[in-house]
C-alpha positions in Angstrom: 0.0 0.0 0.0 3.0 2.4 0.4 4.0 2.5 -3.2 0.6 2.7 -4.5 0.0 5.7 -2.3 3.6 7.3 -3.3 2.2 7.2 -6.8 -1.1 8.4 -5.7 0.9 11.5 -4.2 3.4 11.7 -7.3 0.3 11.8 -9.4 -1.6 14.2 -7.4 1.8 16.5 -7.3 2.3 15.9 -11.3 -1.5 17.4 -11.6 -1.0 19.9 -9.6 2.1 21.0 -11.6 0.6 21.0 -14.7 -2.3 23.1 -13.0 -0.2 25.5 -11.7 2.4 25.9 -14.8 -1.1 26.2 -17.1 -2.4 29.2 -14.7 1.1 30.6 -15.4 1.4 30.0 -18.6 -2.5 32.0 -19.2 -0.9 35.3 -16.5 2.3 35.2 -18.8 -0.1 35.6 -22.0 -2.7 38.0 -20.7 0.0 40.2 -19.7 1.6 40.0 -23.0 -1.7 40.8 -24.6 -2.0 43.6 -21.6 1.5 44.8 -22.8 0.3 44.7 -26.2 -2.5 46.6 -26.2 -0.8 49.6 -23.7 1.7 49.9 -26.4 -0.5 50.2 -29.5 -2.4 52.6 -27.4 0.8 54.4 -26.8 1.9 54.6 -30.7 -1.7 55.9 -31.6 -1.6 58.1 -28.9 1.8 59.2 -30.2 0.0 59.7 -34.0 -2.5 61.8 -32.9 -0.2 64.1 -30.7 1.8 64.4 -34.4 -1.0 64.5 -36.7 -2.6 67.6 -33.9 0.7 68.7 -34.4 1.2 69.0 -38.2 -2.4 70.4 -38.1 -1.8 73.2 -36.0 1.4 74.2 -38.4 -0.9 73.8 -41.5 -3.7 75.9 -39.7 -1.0 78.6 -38.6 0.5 78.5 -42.4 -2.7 79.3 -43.4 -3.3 82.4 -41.3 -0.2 83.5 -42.0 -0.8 83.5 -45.1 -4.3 85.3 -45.1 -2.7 88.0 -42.4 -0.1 88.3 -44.9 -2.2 89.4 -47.8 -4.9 91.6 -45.6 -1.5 93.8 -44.4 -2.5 92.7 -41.0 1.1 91.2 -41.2 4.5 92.8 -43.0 5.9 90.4 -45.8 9.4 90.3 -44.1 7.4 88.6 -40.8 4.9 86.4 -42.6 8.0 84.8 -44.6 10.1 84.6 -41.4 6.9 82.7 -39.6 6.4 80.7 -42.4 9.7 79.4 -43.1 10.6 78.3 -39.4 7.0 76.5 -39.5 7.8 74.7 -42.7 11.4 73.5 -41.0 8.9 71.5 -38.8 7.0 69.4 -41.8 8.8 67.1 -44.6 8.6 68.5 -47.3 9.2 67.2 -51.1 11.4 69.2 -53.9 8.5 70.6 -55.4 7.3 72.4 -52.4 10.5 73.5 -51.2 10.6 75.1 -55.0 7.6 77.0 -54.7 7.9 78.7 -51.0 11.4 79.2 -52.1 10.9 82.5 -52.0 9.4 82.3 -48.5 13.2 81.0 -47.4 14.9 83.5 -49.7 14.0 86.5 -47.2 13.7 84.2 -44.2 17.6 83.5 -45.2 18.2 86.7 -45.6 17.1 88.4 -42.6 18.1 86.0 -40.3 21.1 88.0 -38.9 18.4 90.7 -38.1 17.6 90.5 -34.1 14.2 89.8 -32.8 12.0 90.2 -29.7 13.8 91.9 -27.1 17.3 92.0 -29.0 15.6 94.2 -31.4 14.7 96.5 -28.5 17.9 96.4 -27.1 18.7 98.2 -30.4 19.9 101.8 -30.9 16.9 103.5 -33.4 19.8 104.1 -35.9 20.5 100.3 -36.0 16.3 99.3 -36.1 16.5 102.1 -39.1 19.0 100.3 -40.9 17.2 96.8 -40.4 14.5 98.0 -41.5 15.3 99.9 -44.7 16.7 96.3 -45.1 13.6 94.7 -45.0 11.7 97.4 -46.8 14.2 96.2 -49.6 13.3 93.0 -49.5 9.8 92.9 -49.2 10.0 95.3 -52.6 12.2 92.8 -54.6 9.9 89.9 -53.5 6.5 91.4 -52.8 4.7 90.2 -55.9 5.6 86.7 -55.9 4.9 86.4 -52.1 1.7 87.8 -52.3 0.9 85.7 -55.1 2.3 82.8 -53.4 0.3 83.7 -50.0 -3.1 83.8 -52.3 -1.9 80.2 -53.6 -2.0 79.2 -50.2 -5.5 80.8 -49.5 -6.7 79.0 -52.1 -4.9 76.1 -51.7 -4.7 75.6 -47.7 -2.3 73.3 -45.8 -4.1 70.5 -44.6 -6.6 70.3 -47.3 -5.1 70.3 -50.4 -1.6 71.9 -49.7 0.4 69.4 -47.4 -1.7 66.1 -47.6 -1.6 66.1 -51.8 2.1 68.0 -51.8 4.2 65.8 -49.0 
């Protein structure tokens, strides 16, 4: 009767085993799934904090661009806002061809201080800037108006943007 009990008990310890290691086995696989799901979660999250992100550059672009060509904003700032915004989003050769001109006086006033730099300024030196930027804005007002009304009819984010990059 000894031996046929210590097989009873090695059976009842083998079942229990193979109980236990299946209840482990099922943890170990819903926290995978768990795991799983908290990290899709996480990269959509992640999308939609970009794709809120590119949308409030197209939406600003597009302001820009309207405040731009109702003078509620001088050419010189409207380029320089528009250029550091579209250094945020890819954009293909084609685009970067026609806002070149957005870049050409973004590039070229980029030496000239802003904020409270340009207060810290003498007059003199805010005169000179200026007649620098008057300059430009001249040389280049045409095309970026005509390239600001392309954008009002064209806005980021609808055609501009989702079709272009």
């Amino acid at each position: 009767m000894s031996i046929e009990w210590l097989f009873g008990a090695m059976a009842l310890l083998v079942l229990v085993l193979a109980v236990v290691t299946a209840r482990l086995w099922w943890q170990v696989g819903q926290q995978k799934k768990a795991q799983q799901r908290l990290q899709q979660a996480q990269v959509e999250r992640q999308a939609k904090v970009e794709q809120d992100r590119i949308q409030y550059i197209y939406d600003s672009l597009n302001v820009i661009a309207r405040a731009v060509l109702d003078d509620q904003c001088p050419i010189t700032e409207g380029c320089i806002r528009m250029a550091v915004l579209m250094d945020n989003l890819s954009l293909d050769c084609d685009t970067k061809h026609r806002f070149a001109p957005i870049f050409t006086i973004y590039n070229a006033t980029r030496h000239i201080p802003t904020h409270s730099n340009w207060k810290a300024l003498e007059r003199k030196q805010q005169r000179t800037f200026k007649q620098e930027m008057f300059a430009l804005e001249r040389e280049h007002a045409d095309t970026v108006r005509e390239l600001m009304a392309y954008v009002r009819d064209n806005p980021f984010g609808v055609r501009l943007g989702n079709s272009v990059n």
